[in-house]
N, CA, C and O atoms as a GROMACS GRO file, in nm:
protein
  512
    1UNK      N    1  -5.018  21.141   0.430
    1UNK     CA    2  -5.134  21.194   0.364
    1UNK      C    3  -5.111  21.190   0.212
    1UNK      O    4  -5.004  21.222   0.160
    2UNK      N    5  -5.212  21.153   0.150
    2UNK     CA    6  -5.212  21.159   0.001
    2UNK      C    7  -5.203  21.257  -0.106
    2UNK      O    8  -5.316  21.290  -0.143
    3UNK      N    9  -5.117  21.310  -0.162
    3UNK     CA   10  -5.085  21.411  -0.237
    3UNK      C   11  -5.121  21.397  -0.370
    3UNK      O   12  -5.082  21.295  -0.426
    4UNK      N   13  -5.211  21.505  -0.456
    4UNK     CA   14  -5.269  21.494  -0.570
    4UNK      C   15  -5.140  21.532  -0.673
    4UNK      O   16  -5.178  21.531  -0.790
    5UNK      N   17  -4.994  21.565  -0.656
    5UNK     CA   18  -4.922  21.608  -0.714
    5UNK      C   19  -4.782  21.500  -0.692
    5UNK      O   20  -4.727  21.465  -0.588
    6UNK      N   21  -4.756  21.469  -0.813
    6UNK     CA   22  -4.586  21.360  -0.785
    6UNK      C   23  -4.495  21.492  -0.723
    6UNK      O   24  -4.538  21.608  -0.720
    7UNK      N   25  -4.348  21.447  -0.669
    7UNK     CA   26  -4.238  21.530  -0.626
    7UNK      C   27  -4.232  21.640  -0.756
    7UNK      O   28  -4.262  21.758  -0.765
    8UNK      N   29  -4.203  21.588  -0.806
    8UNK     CA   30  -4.173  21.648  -0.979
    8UNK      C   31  -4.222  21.776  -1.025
    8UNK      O   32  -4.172  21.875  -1.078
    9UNK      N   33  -4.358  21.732  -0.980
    9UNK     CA   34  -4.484  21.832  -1.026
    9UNK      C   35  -4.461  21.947  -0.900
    9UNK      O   36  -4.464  22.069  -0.915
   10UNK      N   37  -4.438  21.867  -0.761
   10UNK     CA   38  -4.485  21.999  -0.683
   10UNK      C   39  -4.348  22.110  -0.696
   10UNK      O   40  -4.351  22.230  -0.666
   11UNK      N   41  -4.231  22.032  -0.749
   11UNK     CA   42  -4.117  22.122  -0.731
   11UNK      C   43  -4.100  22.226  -0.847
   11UNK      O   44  -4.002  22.295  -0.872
   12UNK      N   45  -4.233  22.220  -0.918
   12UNK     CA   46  -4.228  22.360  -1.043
   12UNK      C   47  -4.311  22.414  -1.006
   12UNK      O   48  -4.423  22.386  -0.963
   13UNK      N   49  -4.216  22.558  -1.036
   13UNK     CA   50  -4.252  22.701  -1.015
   13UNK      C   51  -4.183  22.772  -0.899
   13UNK      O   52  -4.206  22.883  -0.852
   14UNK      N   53  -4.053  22.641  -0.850
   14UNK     CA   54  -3.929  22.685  -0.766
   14UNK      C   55  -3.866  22.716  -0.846
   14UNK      O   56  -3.881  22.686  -0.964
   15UNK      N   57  -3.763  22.796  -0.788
   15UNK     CA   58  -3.648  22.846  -0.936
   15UNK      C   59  -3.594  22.742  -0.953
   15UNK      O   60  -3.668  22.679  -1.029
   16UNK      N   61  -3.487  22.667  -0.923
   16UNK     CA   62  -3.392  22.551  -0.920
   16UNK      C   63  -3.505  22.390  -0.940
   16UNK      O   64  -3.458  22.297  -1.005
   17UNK      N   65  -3.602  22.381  -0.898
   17UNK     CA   66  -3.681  22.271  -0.879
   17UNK      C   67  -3.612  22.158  -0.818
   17UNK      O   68  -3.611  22.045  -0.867
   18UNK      N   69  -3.542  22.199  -0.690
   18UNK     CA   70  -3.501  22.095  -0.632
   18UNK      C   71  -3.339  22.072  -0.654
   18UNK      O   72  -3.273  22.000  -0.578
   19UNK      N   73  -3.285  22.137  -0.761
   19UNK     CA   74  -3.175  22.101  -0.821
   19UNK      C   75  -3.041  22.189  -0.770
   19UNK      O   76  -2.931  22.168  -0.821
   20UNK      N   77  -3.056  22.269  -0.686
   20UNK     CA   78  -2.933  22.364  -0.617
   20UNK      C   79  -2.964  22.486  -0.689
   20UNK      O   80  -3.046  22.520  -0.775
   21UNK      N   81  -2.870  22.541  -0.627
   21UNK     CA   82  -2.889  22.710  -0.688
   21UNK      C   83  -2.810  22.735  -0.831
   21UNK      O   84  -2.845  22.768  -0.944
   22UNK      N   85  -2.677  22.700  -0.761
   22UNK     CA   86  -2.557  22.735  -0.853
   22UNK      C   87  -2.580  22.626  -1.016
   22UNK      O   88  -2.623  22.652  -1.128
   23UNK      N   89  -2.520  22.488  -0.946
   23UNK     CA   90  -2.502  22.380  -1.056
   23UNK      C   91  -2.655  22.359  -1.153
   23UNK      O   92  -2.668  22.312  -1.265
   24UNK      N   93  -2.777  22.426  -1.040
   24UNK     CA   94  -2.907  22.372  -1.158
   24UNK      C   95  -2.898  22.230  -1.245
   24UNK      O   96  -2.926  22.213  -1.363
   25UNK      N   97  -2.842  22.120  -1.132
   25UNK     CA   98  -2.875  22.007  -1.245
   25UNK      C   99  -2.780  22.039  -1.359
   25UNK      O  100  -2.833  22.069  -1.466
   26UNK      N  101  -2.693  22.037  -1.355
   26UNK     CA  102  -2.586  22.062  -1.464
   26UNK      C  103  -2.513  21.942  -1.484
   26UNK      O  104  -2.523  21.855  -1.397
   27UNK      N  105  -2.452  21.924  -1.567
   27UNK     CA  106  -2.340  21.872  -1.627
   27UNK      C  107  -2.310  21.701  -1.593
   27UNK      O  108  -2.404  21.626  -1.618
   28UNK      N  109  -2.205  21.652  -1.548
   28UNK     CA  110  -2.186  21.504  -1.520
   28UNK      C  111  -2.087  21.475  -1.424
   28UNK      O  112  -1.968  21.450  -1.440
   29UNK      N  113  -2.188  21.487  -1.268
   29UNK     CA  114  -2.077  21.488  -1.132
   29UNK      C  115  -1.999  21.358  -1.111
   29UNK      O  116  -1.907  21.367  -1.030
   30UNK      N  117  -2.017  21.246  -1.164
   30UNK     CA  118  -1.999  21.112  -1.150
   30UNK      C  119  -1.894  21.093  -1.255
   30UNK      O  120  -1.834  20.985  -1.248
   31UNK      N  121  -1.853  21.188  -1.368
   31UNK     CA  122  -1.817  21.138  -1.482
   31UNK      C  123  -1.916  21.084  -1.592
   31UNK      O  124  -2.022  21.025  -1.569
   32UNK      N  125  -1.856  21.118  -1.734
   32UNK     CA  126  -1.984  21.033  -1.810
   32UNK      C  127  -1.918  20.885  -1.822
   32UNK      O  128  -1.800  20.850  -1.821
   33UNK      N  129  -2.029  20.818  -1.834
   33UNK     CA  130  -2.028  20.659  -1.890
   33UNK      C  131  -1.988  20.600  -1.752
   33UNK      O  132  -2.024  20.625  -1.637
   34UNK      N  133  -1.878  20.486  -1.822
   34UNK     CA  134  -1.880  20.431  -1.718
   34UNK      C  135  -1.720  20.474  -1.658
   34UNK      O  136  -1.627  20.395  -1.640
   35UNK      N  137  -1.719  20.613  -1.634
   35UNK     CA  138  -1.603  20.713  -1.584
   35UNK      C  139  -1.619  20.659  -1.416
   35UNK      O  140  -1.712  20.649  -1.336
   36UNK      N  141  -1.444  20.626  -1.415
   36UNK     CA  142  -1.457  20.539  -1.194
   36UNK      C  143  -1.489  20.456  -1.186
   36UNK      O  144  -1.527  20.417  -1.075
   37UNK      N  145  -1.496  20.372  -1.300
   37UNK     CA  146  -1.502  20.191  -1.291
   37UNK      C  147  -1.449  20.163  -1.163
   37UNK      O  148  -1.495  20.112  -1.060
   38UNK      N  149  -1.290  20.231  -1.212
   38UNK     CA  150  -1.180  20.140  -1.065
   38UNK      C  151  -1.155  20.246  -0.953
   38UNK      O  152  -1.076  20.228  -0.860
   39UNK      N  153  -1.212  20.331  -0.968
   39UNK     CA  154  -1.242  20.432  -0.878
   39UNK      C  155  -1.322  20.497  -0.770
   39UNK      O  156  -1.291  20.475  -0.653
   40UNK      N  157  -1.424  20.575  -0.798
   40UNK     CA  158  -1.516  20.644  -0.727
   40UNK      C  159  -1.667  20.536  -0.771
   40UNK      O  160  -1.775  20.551  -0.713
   41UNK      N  161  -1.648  20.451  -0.863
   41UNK     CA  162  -1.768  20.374  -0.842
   41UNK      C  163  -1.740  20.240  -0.854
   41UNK      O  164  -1.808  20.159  -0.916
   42UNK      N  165  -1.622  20.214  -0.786
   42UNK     CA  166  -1.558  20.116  -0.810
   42UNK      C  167  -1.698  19.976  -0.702
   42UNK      O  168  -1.752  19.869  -0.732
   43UNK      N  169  -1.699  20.046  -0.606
   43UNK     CA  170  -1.778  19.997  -0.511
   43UNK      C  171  -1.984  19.874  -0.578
   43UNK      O  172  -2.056  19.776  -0.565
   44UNK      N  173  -1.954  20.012  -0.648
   44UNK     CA  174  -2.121  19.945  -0.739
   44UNK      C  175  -2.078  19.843  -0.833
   44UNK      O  176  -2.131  19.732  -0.836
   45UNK      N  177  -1.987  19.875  -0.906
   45UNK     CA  178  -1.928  19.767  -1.022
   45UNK      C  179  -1.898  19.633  -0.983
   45UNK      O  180  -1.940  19.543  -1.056
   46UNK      N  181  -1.830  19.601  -0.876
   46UNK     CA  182  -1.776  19.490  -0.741
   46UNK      C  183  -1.934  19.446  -0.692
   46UNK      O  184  -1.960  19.331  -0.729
   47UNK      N  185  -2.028  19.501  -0.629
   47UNK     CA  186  -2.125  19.468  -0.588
   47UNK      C  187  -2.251  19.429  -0.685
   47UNK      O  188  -2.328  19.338  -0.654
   48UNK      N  189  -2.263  19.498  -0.791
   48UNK     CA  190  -2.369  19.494  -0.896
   48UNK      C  191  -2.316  19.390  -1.023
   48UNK      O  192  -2.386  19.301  -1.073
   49UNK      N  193  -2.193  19.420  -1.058
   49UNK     CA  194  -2.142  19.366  -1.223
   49UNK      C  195  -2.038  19.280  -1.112
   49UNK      O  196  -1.966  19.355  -1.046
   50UNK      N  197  -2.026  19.155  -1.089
   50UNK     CA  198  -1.897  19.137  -1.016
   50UNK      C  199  -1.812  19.035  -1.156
   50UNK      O  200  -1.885  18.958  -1.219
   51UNK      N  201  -1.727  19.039  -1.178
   51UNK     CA  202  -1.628  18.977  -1.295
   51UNK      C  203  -1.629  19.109  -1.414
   51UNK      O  204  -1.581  19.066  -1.519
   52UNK      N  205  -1.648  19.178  -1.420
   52UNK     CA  206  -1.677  19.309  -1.505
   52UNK      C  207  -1.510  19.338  -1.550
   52UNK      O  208  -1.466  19.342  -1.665
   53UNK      N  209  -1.430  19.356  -1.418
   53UNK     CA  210  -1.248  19.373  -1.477
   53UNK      C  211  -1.172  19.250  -1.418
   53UNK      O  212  -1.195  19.169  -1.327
   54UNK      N  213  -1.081  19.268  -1.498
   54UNK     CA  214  -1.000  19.118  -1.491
   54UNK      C  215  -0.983  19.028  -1.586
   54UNK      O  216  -1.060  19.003  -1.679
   55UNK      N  217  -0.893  18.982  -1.563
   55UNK     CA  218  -0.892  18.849  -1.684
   55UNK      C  219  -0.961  18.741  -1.658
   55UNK      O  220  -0.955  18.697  -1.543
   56UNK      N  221  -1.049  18.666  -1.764
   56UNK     CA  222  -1.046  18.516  -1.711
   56UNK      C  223  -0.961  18.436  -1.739
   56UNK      O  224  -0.901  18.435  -1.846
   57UNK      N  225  -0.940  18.342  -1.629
   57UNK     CA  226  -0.810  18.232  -1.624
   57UNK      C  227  -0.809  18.138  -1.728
   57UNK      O  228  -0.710  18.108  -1.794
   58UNK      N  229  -0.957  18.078  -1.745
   58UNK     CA  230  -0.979  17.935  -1.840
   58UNK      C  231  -1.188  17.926  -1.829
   58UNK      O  232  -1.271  17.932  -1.739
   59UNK      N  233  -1.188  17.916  -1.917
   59UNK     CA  234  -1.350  17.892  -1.952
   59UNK      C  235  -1.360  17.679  -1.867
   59UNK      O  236  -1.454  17.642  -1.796
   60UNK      N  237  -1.282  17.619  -1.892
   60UNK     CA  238  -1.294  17.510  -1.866
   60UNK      C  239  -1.220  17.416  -1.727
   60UNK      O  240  -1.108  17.379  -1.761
   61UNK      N  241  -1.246  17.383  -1.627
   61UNK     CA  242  -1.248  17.357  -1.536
   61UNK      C  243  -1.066  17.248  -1.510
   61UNK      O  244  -0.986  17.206  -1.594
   62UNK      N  245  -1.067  17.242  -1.403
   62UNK     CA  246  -0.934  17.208  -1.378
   62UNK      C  247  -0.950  17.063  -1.373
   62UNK      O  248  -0.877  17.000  -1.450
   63UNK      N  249  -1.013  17.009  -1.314
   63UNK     CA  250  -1.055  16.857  -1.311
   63UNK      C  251  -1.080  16.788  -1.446
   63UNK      O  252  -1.055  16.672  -1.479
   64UNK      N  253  -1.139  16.890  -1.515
   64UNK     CA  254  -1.195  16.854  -1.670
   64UNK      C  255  -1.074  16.874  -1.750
   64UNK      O  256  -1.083  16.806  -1.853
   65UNK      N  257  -0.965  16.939  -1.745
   65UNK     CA  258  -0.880  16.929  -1.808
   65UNK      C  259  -0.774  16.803  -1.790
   65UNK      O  260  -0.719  16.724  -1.866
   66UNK      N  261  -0.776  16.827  -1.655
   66UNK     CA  262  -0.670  16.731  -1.600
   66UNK      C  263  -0.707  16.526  -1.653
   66UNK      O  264  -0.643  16.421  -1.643
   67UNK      N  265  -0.834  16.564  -1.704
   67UNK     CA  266  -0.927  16.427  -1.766
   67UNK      C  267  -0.859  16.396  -1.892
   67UNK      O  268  -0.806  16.288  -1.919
   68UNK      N  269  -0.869  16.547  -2.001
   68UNK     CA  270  -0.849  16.461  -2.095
   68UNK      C  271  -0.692  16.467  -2.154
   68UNK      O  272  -0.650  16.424  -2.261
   69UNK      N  273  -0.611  16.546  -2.031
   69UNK     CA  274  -0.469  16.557  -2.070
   69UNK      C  275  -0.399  16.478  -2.013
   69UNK      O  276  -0.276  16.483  -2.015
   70UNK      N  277  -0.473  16.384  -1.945
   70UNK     CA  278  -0.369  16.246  -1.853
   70UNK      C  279  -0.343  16.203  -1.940
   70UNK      O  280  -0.388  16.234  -2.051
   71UNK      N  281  -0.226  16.080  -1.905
   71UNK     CA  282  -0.188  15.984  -1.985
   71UNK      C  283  -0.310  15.836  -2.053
   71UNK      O  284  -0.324  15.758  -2.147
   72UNK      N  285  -0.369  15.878  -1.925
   72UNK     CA  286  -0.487  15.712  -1.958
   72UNK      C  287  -0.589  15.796  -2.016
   72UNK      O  288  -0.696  15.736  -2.017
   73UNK      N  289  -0.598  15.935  -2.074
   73UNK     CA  290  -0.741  15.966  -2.141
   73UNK      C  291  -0.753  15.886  -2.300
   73UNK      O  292  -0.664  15.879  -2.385
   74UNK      N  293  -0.850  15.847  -2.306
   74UNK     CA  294  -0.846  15.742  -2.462
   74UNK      C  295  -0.886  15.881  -2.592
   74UNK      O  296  -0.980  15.959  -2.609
   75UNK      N  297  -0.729  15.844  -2.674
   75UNK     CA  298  -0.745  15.915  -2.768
   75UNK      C  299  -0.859  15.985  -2.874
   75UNK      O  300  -0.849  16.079  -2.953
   76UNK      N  301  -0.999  15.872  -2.827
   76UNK     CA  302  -1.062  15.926  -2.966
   76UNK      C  303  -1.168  15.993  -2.900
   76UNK      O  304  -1.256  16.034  -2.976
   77UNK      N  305  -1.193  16.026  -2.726
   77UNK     CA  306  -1.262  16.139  -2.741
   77UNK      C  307  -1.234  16.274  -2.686
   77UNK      O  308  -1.152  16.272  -2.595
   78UNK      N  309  -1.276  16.380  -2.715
   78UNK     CA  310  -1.243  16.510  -2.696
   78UNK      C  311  -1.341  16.568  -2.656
   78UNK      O  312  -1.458  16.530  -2.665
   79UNK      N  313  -1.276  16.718  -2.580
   79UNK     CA  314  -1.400  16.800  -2.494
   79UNK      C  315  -1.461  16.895  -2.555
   79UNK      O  316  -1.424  16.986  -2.629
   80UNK      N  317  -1.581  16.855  -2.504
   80UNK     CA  318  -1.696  16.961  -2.590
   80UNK      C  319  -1.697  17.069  -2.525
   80UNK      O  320  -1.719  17.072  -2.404
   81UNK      N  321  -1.672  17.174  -2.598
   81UNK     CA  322  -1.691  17.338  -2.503
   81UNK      C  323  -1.786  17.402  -2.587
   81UNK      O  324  -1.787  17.436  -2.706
   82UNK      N  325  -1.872  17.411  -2.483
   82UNK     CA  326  -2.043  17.502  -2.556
   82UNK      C  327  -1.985  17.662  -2.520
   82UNK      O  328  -1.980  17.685  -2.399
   83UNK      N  329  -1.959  17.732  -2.577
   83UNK     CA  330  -1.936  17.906  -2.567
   83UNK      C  331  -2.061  18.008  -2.512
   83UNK      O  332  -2.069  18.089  -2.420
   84UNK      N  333  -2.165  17.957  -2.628
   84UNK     CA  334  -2.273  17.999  -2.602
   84UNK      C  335  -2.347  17.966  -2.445
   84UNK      O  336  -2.393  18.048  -2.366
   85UNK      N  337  -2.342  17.876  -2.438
   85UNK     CA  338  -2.388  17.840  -2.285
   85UNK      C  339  -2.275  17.891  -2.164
   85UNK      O  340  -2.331  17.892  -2.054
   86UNK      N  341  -2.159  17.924  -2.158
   86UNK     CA  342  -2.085  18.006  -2.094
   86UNK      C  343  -2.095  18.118  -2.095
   86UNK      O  344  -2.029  18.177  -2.010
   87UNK      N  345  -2.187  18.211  -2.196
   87UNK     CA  346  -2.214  18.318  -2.194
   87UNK      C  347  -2.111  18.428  -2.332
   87UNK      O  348  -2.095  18.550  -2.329
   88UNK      N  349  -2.052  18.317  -2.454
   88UNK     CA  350  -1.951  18.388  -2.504
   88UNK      C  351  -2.039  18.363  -2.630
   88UNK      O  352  -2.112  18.264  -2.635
   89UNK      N  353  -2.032  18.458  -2.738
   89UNK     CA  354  -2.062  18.469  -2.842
   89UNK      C  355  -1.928  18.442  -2.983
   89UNK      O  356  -1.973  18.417  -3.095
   90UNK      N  357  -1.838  18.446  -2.971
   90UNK     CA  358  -1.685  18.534  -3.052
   90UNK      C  359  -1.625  18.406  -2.992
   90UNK      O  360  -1.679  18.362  -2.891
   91UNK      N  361  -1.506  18.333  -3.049
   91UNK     CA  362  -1.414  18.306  -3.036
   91UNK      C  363  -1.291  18.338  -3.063
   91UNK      O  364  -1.242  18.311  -3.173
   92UNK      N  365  -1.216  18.406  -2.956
   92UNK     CA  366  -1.099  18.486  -3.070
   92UNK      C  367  -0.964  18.410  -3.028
   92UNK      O  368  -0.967  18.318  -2.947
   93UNK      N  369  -0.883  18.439  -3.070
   93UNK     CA  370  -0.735  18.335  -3.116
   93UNK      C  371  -0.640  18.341  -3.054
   93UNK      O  372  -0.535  18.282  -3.078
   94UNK      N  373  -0.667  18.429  -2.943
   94UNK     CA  374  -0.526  18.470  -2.854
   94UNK      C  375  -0.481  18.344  -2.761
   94UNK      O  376  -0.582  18.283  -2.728
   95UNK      N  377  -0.406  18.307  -2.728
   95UNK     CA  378  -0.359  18.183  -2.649
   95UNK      C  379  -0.288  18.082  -2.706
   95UNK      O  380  -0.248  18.082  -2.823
   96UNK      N  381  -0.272  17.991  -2.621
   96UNK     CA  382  -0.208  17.863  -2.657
   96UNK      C  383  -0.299  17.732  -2.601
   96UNK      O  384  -0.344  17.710  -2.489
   97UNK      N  385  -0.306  17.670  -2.700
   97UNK     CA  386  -0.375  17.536  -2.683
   97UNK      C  387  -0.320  17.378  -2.684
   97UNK      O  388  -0.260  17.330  -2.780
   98UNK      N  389  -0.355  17.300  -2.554
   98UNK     CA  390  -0.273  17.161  -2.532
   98UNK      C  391  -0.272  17.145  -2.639
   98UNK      O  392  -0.328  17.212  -2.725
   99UNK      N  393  -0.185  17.019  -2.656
   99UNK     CA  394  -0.205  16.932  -2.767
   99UNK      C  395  -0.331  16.820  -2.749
   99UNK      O  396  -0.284  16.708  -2.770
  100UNK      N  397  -0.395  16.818  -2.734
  100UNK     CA  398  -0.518  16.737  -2.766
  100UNK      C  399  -0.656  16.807  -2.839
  100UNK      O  400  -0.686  16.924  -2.814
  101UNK      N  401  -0.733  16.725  -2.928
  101UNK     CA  402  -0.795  16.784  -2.989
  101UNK      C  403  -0.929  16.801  -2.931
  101UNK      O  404  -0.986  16.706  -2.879
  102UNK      N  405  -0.982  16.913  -2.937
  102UNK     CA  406  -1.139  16.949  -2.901
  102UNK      C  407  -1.259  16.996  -2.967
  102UNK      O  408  -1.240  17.040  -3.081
  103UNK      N  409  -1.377  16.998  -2.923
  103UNK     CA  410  -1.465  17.045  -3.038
  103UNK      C  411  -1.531  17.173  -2.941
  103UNK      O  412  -1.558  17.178  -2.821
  104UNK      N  413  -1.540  17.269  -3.044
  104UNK     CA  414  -1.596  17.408  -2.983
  104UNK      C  415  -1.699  17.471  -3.041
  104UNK      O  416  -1.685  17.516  -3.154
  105UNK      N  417  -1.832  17.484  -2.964
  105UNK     CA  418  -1.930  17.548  -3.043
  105UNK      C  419  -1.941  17.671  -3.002
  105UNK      O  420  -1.927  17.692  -2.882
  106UNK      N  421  -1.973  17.797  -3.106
  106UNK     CA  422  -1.967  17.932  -3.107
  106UNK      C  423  -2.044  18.004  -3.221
  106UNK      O  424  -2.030  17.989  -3.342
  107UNK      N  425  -2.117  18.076  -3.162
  107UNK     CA  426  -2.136  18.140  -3.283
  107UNK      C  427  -2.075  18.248  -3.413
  107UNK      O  428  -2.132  18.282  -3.516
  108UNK      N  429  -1.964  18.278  -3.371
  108UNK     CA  430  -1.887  18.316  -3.437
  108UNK      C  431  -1.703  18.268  -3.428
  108UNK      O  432  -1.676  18.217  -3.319
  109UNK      N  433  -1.583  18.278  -3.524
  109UNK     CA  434  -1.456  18.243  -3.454
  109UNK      C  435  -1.383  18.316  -3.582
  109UNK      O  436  -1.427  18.348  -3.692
  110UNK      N  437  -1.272  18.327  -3.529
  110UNK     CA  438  -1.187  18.438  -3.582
  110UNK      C  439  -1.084  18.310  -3.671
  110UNK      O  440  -1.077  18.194  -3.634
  111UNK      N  441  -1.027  18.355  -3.766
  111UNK     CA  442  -0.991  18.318  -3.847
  111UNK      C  443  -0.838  18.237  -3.760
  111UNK      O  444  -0.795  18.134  -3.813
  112UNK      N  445  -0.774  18.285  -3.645
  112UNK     CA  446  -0.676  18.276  -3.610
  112UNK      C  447  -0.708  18.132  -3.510
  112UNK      O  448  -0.642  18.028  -3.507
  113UNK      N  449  -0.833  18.169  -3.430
  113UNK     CA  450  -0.869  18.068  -3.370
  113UNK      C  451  -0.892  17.933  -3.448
  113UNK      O  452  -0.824  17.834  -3.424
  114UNK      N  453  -1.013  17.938  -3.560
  114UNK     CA  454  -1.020  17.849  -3.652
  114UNK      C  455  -0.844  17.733  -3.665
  114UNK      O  456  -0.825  17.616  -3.632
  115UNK      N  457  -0.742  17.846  -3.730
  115UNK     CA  458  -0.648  17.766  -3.736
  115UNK      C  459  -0.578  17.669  -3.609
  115UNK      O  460  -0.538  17.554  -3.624
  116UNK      N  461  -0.577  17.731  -3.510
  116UNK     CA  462  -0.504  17.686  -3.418
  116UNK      C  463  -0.583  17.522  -3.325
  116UNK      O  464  -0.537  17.434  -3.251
  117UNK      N  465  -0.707  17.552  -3.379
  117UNK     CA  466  -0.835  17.422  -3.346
  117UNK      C  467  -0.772  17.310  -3.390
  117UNK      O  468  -0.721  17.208  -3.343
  118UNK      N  469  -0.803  17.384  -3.538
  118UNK     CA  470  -0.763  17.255  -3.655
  118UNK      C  471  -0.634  17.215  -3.673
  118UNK      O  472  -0.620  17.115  -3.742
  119UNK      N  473  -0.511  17.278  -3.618
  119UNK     CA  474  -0.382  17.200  -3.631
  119UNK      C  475  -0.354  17.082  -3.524
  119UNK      O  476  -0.278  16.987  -3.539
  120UNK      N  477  -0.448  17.117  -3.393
  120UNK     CA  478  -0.399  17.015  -3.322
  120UNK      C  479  -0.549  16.931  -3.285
  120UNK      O  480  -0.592  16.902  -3.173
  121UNK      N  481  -0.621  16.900  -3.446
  121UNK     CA  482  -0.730  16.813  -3.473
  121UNK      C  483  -0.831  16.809  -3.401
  121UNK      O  484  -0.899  16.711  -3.370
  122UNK      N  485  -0.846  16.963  -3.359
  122UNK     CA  486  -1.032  16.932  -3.320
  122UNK      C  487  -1.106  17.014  -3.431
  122UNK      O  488  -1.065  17.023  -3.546
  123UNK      N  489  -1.231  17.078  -3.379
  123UNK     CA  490  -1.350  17.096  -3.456
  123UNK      C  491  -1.422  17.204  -3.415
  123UNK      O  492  -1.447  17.232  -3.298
  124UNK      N  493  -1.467  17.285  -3.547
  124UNK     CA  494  -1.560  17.387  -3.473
  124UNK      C  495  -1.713  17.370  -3.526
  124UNK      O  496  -1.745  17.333  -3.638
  125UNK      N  497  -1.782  17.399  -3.440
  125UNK     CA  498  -1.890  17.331  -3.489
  125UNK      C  499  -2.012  17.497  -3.458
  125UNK      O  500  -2.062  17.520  -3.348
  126UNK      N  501  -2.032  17.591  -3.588
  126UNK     CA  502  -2.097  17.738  -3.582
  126UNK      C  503  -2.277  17.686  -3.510
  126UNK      O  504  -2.354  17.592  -3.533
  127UNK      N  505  -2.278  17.796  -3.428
  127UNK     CA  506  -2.417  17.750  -3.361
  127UNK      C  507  -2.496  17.863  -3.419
  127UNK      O  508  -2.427  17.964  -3.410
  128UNK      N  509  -2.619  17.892  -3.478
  128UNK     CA  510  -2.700  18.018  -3.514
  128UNK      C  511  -2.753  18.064  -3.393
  128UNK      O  512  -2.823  18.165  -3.392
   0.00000   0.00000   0.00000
């Protein structure tokens, strides 16, 4: 049957309005934020956000590497890694990079990364 009143509405002018006696809608039973990531809401994070914790291994594929780090890959071309289209904004500097040179587009890169591009002759190429 059709009710002229939302839940909301009909539950004022209860003392609690639905909310318990004691706690009245109090405080933060879950934790605030995102309190039980790996815990008590570990379950939603895995099902809803899945890659959320953890490291990633490599942005660029194993086959695709294994291309241009053979012996028969011809020196003068190198792999294009779009950031932005992987979903990364930042390039930051932590790691170690083959020796072959590559070109990387990003919209931003850290001064550390920059260097480590350019010593073993690839390219960064800033995307707006």
């Amino acid at each position: 049957m059709p009710t002229r009143l939302t839940k909301t509405r009909k539950l004022r002018g209860h003392v609690s309005a639905g909310h318990g006696r004691v706690g009245k809608h109090r405080k933060h039973p879950g934790g605030r934020g995102m309190a039980g990531g790996q815990h008590h809401h570990r379950t939603n994070l895995d099902k809803f956000h899945p890659g959320y914790f953890g490291k990633l291994w490599t942005l660029v594929p194993e086959e695709t590497r294994n291309k241009y780090l053979s012996e028969n890959a011809s020196p003068d071309t190198a792999p294009v890694i779009d950031l932005l289209s992987l979903g990364y904004a930042k390039l930051l500097g932590k790691g170690r990079l083959p020796n072959v040179p590559v070109v990387v587009k990003a919209r931003y890169v850290s001064k550390e990364a920059e260097r480590k591009i350019t010593e073993v002759g690839g390219r960064i190429q800033l995307i707006a």
